[in-house]
N, C-alpha and C positions, 0 to 999 in steps of 0.2 A: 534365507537370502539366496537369491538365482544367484549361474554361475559369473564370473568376472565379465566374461561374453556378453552376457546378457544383460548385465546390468547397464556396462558401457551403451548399449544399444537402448536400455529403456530407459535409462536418465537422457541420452540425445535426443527420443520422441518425446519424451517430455519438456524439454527445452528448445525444442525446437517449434513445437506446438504454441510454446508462451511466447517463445519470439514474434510469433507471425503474430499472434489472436492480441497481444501488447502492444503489437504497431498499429492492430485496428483500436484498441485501445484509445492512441493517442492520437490518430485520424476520427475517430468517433466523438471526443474530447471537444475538438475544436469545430467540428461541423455541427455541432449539437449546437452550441452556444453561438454560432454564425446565424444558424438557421432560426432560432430560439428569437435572436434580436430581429430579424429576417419578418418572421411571423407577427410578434407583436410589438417593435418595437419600442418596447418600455426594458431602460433598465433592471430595474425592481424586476418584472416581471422573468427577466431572463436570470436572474440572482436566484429567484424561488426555484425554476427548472434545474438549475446547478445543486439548491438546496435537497430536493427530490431524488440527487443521489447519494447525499449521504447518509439517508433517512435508513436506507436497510442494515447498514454496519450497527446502526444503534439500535431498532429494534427487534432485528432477527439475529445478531449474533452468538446468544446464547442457547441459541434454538437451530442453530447453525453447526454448532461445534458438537453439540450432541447429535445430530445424524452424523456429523461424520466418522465420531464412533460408533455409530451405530453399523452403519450400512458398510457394503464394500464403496473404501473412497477411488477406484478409478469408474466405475459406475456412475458415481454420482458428479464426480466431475464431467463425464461424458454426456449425462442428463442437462447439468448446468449450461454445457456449453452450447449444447442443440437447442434449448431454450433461450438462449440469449440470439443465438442466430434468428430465430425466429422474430423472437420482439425487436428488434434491429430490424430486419425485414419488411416490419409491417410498417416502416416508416415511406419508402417509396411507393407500396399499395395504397396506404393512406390518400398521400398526396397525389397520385393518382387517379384518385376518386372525389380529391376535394373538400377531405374529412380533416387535413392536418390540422391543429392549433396545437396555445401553447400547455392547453390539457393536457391532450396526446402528448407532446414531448415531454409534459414530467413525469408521463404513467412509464415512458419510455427508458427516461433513467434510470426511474424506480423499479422498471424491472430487470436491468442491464444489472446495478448496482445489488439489487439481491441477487440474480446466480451468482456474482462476484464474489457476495457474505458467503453461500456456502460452499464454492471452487477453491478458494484461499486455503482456508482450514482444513480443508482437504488437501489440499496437493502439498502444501506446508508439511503436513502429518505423516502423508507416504514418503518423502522424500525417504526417511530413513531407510523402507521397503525397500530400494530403489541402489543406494550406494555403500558399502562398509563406513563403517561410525569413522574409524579413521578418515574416511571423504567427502565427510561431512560439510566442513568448511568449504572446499573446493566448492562443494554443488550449491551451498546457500549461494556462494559468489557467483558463480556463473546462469546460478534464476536469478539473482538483483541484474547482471549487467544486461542480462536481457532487457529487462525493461525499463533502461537506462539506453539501452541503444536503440529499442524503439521508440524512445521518447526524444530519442536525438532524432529519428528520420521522421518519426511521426508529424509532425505540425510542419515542418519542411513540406515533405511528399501533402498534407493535406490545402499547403497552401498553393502550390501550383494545379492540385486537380481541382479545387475551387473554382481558380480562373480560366481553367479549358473544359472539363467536362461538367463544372457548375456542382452547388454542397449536395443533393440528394441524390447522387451517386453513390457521394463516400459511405452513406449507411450501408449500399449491398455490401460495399467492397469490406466492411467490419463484420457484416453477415456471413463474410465467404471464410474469413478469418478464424472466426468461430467454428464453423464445419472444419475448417482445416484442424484444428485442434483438437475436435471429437475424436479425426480419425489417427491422428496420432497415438491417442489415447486408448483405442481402439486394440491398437497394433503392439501396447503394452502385452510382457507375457511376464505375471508376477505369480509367486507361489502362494497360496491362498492364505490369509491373516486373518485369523481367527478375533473378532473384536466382544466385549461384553462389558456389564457394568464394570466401573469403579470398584476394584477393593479396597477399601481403606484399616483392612484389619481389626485392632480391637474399638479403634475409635467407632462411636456409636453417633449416626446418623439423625438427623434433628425425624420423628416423626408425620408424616404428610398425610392428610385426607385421603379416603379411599380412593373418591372418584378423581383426585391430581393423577393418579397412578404412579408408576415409574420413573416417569419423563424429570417433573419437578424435582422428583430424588435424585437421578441422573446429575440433573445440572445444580443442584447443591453439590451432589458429593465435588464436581469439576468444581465449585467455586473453593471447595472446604477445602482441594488441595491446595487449591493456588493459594490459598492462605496460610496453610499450615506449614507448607517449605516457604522459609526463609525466604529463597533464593528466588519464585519465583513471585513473593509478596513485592520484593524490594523493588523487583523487576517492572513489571505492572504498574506499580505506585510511580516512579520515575518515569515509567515512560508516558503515564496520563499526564502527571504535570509536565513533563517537557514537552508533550508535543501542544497541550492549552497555553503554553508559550509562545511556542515556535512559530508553529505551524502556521497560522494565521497570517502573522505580517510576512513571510518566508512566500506564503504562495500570494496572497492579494497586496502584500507590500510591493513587490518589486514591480510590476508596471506601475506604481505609484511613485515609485519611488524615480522611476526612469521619466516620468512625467515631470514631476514636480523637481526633484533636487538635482538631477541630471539636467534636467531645461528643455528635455525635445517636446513636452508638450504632445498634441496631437500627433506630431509626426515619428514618434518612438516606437512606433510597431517592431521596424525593424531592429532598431538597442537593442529593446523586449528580448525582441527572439534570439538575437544572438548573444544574451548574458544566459540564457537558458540554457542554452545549447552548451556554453563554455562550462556550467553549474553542471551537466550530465558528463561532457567530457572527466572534469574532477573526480564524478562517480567511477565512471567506466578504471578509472586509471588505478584507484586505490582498491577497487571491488577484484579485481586482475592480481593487484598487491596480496591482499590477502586470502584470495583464493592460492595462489602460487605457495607463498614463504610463510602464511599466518596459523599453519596444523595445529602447532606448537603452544602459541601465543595466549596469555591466560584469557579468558575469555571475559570472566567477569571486571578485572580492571579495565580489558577493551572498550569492554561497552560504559561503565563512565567516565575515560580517558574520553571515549568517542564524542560521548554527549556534552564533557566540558567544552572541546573543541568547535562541536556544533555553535554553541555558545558564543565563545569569546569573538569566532570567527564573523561575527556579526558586527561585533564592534569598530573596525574600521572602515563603515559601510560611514558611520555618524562623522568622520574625517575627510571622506573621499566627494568632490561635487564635479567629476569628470569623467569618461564614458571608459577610456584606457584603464587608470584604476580599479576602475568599478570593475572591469571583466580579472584581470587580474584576483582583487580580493574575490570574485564569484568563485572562480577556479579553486583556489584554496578553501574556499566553503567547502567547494565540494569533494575535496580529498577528505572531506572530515566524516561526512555521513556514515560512510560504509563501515569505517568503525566501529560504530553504534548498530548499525542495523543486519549485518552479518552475523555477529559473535551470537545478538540474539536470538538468532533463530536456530543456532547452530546449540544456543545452551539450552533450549526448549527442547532440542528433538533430541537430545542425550540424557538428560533428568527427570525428563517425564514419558510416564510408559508409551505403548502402543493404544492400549485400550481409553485411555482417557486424552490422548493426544491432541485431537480435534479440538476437543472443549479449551485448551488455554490458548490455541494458538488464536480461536475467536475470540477469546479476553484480550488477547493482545492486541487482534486486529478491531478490538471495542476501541482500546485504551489508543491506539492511532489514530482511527478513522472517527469516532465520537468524540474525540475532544478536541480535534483536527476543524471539526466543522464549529464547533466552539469557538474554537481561537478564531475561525476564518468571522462568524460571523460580529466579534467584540471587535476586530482590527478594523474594520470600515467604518464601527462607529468611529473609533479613536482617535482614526485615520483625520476625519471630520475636524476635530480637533487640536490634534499635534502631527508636525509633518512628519514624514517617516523617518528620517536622521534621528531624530531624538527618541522612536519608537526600536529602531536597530540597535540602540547605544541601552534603551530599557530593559531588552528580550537577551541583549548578549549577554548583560551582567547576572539577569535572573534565571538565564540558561546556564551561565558556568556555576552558580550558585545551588541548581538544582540537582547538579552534578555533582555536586560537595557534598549535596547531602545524603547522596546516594552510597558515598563511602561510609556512613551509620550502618546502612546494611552490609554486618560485616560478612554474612553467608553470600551475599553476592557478589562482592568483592574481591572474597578468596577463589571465586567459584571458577572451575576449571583451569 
């Protein structure tokens, strides 16, 4: 561990790095799917480019998490992010030349969304490098509110440069975002971490094919831990099902919701964004909370205290058909999250070594981002058929439910 000096200084390049490269994040976000509709306007068609980015979480993250054990991870996040700059880039050469379609914008995503797969698990994994375990909590909170506060300026800032500088700007300005973060990353001064396989001691290893080599054994033994601790089976298992709950009507419900049971119809754009906005303030506020006073706080009841809340707090959405409520109940949704998703990252980088680190934190970013796009893509059907009142009042009860059952694991419940 560098000295206090040092550390203070490499955790704020690193945070400050994800602040800027998060706010192109959420400026990238919405000029995609502007320009996406822009290009061929078919809905479907612009669902599939969306679809295109969650393609990499699901099938590079096992293969993600093991370089990041492998390799030195500020290197490799440094690689990631100069290759996102780039594919980002080629979006205004593109169009420039009169090559754009809506081909090109899903190779686009798809290649945004994998350095994404293997940046995460990385920078996840060093944090530890980075802060004393006692600051642990502090620093998970203050990388969520980053990108909680660039997702509060983000779509803001992307919708006025939309309407003065026009959407194939905002790709450079996500490109520049990216470089600004390499060099952050750059200007890290960490003491060298020695990474190597998995040891899992007497436990004996399933045997693999010569020509698999190592790699396949690597990412078994990452899977045999996660299964073999208790705490982070329990963990994983809940948070695939909660987020194949959630997540779906949570992200694709609510402009539905602001359409149909709110009543603005076509004209809710603006509702939209400002339930969003009040939904990230919530974050910001409780992520500050428990960065602050939450050192202490057991981690494992945190996070399914966190997740029943996620839950329940869904439930007065099937009550509410007015725009003032609706921001209200958002707000309190969103004091709820951070509970859930702080503690967890805070109880991954304490229980699980250095050497094997990368590998769960991409299980974990499997089990959000792959079932994430699950739920998104079951909710549109559903949607189709029940309006979303009755789909909030379905997801609340089988979120606080999910959450119940996550007290069975009782290693992750006592856990920290």
């Amino acid at each position: 561990m560098a000295s206090s000096t040092n550390s203070r200084l490499n955790f704020f390049l690193l945070w400050l790095g994800q602040l800027i490269s998060q706010f192109g994040d959420a400026v990238f976000h919405i000029a995609l799917l502007w320009l996406a509709l822009e290009l061929t306007g078919s809905n479907a068609s612009t669902g599939l480019i969306a679809t295109a980015g969650y393609l990499p979480a699901i099938v590079l993250s096992l293969a993600a998490g093991l370089v990041a054990d492998r390799v030195d991870r500020r290197w490799l996040m440094i690689s990631c992010a100069a290759i996102q700059a780039l594919v980002v880039g080629m979006v205004p050469v593109l169009n420039g030349h009169g090559l754009l379609s809506g081909w090109t914008l899903a190779l686009v995503a798809f290649g945004v969304s994998s350095g994404a797969a293997f940046f995460n698990p990385a920078r996840d994994a060093l944090i530890p490098n980075l802060v004393q375990e006692q600051k642990l909590n502090r620093a998970n909170s203050f990388i969520q509110i980053s990108a909680q506060m660039a997702f509060l300026a983000g779509p803001a800032a992307a919708g006025i440069l939309v309407a003065t500088i026009g959407v194939i700007p905002l790709f450079s300005i996500d490109a520049a975002t990216f470089v600004f973060s390499a060099i952050t990353l750059l200007l890290l001064r960490l003491p060298k971490i020695k990474t190597g396989p998995l040891n899992l001691g007497a436990v004996a290893l399933p045997q693999v094919p010569p020509l698999a080599g190592s790699t396949i054994s690597e990412i078994k033994a990452g899977l045999h831990l996660a299964w073999k601790d208790r705490r982070l089976r329990g963990l994983l298992f809940i948070t695939a099902v909660d987020n194949l709950v959630i997540m779906g009507p949570a992200v694709v419900g609510t402009p539905i919701y602001v359409r149909t049971v709110l009543g603005f119809g076509d004209k809710g754009a603006g509702a939209y964004a400002t339930m969003v906005s009040i939904f990230f303030v919530g974050m910001v506020l409780m992520s500050l909370v428990i960065g602050m006073f939450g050192r202490n706080w057991p981690k494992g009841k945190l996070i399914v205290m966190g997740m029943f809340m996620d839950g329940v707090t869904f439930i007065p959405f099937f009550f509410i058909s007015s725009f003032i409520p609706a921001c209200i109940a958002m707000f309190i949704h969103g004091l709820t999250v951070p509970l859930l998703t702080v503690p967890r990252a805070t109880l991954i980088q304490e229980i699980v070594p250095n050497e094997s680190r990368g590998r769960i934190f991409a299980l974990q970013n499997l089990s959000v981002v792959g079932f994430s796009a699950i739920s998104t893509g079951l909710t549109g059907i559903i949607a189709e058929w029940v309006t979303m009142d009755w789909i909030y009042l379905a997801i609340g009860l089988l979120g606080a439910s999910c959450a119940l059952a996550g007290t069975r694991f009782k290693s992750l419940w006592q856990a920290g």
